[in-house]
N, C-alpha and C positions, 0 to 999 in steps of 0.2 A: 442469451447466447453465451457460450462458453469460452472466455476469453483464452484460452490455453490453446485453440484450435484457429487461431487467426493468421498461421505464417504466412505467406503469400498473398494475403489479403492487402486490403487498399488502405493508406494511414486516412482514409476519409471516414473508413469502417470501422476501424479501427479507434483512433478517435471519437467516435461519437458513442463506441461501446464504452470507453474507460469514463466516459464524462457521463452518459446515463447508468454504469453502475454507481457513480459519486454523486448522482443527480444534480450536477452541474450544469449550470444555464452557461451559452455562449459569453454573456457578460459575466459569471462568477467565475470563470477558468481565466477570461480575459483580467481582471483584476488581481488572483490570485497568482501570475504567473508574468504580469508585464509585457503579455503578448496582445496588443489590440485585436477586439474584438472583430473588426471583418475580416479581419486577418485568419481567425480561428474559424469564421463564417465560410470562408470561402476552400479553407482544406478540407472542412467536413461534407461540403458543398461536390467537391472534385473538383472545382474549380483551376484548384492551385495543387496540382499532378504532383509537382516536385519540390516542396518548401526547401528552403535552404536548411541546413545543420543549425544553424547561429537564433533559425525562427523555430525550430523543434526542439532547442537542448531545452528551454524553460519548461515547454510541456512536459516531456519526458524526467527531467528532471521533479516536476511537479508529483509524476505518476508513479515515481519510482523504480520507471525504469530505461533502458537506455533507447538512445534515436534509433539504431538497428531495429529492436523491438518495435517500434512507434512507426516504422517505414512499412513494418512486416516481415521483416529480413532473417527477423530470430526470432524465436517462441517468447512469446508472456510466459511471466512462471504465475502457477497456481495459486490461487486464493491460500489453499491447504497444503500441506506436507504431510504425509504418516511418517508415524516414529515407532519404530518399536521399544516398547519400556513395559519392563517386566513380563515377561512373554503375552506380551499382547501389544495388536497394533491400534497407535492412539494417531487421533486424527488432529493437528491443531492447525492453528490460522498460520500465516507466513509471517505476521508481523510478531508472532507468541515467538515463533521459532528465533526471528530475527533476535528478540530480547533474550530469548536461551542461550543464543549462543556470545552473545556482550556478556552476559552474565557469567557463563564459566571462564570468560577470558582473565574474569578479574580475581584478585587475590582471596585468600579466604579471609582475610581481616576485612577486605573493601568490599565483599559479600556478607559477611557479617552486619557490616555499618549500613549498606542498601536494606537488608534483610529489617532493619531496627526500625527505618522510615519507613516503609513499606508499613508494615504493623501498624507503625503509628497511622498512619493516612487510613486505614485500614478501619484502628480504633476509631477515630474519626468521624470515619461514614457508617459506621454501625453494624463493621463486618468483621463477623471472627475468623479464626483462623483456618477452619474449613472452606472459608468464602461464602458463611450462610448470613443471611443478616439477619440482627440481632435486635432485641427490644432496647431502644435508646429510650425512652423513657418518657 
């Protein structure tokens, strides 16, 4: 299912979409986010119609996105973005995007200094600078 298309939907549905795209078991969300587990049991469940704010900031927080979202109130954003670069349109992930744009925020010295690690992690793992990987030996 398409999570982009859940407004109005049920945070039961909702929920249990964003933890099986992450293939999260009720006990790994419940660990990773300090929401006890029947807890999470019981909104996925329908149980629990209207969790409080205070029991959904963790999840949504977790999910990266906000309790509106997570109620169904406001759109999930996209896996993807298009971009247009170089008259053509490129398709990338949201969390690519997310780093693109931290990236131009910063100076070109402090872009520079990123740019040198990168490389280096890069040399590292045995990948040049096309992103191909390379015979380490």
């Amino acid at each position: 299912m398409a999570l982009r298309g859940l407004v109005g939907m049920s945070i039961a549905l909702i929920l249990t979409e964003l933890m099986a795209r992450e293939q999260l078991s009720d006990n790994d969300l419940a660990a990773r986010t300090g929401v006890p587990q029947p807890t999470i049991s019981r909104i996925k469940s329908g149980e629990s119609r209207d969790p409080r704010d205070s029991t959904l900031r963790p999840l949504a927080e977790y999910f990266r996105i906000s309790i509106s979202q997570l109620r169904g109130d406001a759109p999930l954003p996209s896996a993807y973005v298009e971009v247009a670069a170089n008259d053509q349109i490129v398709r990338v992930s949201s969390e690519s995007m997310r780093l693109l744009l931290a990236l131009d925020a910063l100076s070109p010295k402090d872009r520079a200094a990123l740019q040198t690690l990168v490389d280096s992690l890069a040399q590292s793992k045995g990948v040049n600078e096309d992103g191909n990987q390379t015979d380490c030996g």
